[in-house]
C-alpha positions, 0 to 999 in steps of 0.5 A, a space after each residue: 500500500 505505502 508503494 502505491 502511494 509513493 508511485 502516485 506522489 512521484 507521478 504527481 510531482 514529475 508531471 508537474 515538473 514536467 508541465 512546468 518545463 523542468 527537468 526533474 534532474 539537474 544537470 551539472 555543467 562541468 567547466 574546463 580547467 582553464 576557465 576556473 583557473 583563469 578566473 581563480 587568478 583573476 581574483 588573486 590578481 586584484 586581492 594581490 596588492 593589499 595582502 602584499 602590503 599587509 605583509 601577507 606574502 605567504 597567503 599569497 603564494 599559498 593561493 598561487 600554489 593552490 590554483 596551478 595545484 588545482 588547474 594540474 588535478 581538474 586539466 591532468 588527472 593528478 593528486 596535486 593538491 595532495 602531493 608535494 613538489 617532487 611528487 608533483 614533478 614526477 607524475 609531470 614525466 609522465 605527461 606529454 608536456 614540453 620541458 619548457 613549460 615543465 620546468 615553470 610548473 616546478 619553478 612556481 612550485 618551489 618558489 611558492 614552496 620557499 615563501 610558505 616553508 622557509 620564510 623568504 620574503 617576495 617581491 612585488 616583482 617576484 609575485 607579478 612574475 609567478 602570477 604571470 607564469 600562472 597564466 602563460 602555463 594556463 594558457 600553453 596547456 588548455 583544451 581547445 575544442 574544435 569543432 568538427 561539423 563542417 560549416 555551411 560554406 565549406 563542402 566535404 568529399 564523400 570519400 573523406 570519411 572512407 578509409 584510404 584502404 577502404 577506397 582502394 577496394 571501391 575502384 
C-alpha cells in the first residue's frame, strides 16, 4: 500500500515538473580547467596588492600554489593538491608536456614552496612574475575544442570519411 502511494506522489510531482518545463534532474555543467583557473587568478590578481602590503606574502603564494595545484588535478588527472613538489614533478614525466613549460610548473612550485616553508620574503616583482607564469602555463596547456561539423560554406568529399584502404577496394 505505502508503494502505491509513493508511485502516485512521484507521478504527481514529475508531471508537474514536467508541465512546468523542468527537468526533474539537474544537470551539472562541468567547466574546463582553464576557465576556473583563469578566473581563480583573476581574483588573486586584484586581492594581490593589499595582502602584499599587509605583509601577507605567504597567503599569497599559498593561493598561487593552490590554483596551478588545482588547474594540474581538474586539466591532468593528478593528486596535486595532495602531493608535494617532487611528487608533483614526477607524475609531470609522465605527461606529454614540453620541458619548457615543465620546468615553470616546478619553478612556481618551489618558489611558492620557499615563501610558505622557509620564510623568504617576495617581491612585488617576484609575485607579478609567478602570477604571470600562472597564466602563460594556463594558457600553453588548455583544451581547445574544435569543432568538427563542417560549416555551411565549406563542402566535404564523400570519400573523406572512407578509409584510404577502404577506397582502394571501391575502384
Amino acid at each position: 500500500m505505502g508503494n502505491i502511494i509513493s508511485i502516485i506522489l512521484f507521478a504527481i510531482y514529475y508531471f508537474r515538473r514536467r508541465k512546468q518545463g523542468i527537468p526533474l534532474f539537474r544537470r551539472e555543467q562541468v567547466r574546463p580547467a582553464h576557465e576556473i583557473a583563469l578566473e581563480d587568478l583573476m581574483a588573486l590578481k586584484e586581492q594581490w596588492p593589499g595582502l602584499f602590503q599587509e605583509g601577507e606574502q605567504k597567503q599569497i603564494f599559498t593561493r598561487v600554489s593552490e590554483i596551478l595545484r588545482q588547474y594540474l588535478e581538474n586539466r591532468y588527472f593528478l593528486k596535486a593538491l595532495e602531493e608535494t613538489t617532487s611528487e608533483i614533478k614526477q607524475s609531470l614525466e609522465g605527461i606529454n608536456l614540453s620541458e619548457d613549460i615543465s620546468l615553470q610548473i616546478l619553478a612556481v612550485l618551489q618558489f611558492s614552496d620557499l615563501v610558505k616553508f622557509a620564510k623568504f620574503k617576495p617581491s612585488e616583482d617576484d609575485v607579478k612574475s609567478n602570477i604571470e607564469a600562472i597564466e602563460i602555463i594556463i594558457h600553453s596547456t588548455k583544451l581547445v575544442f574544435e569543432n568538427l561539423e563542417p560549416s555551411e560554406g565549406s563542402k566535404v568529399e564523400e570519400t573523406a570519411a572512407i578509409p584510404e584502404h577502404q577506397t582502394e577496394l571501391q575502384n
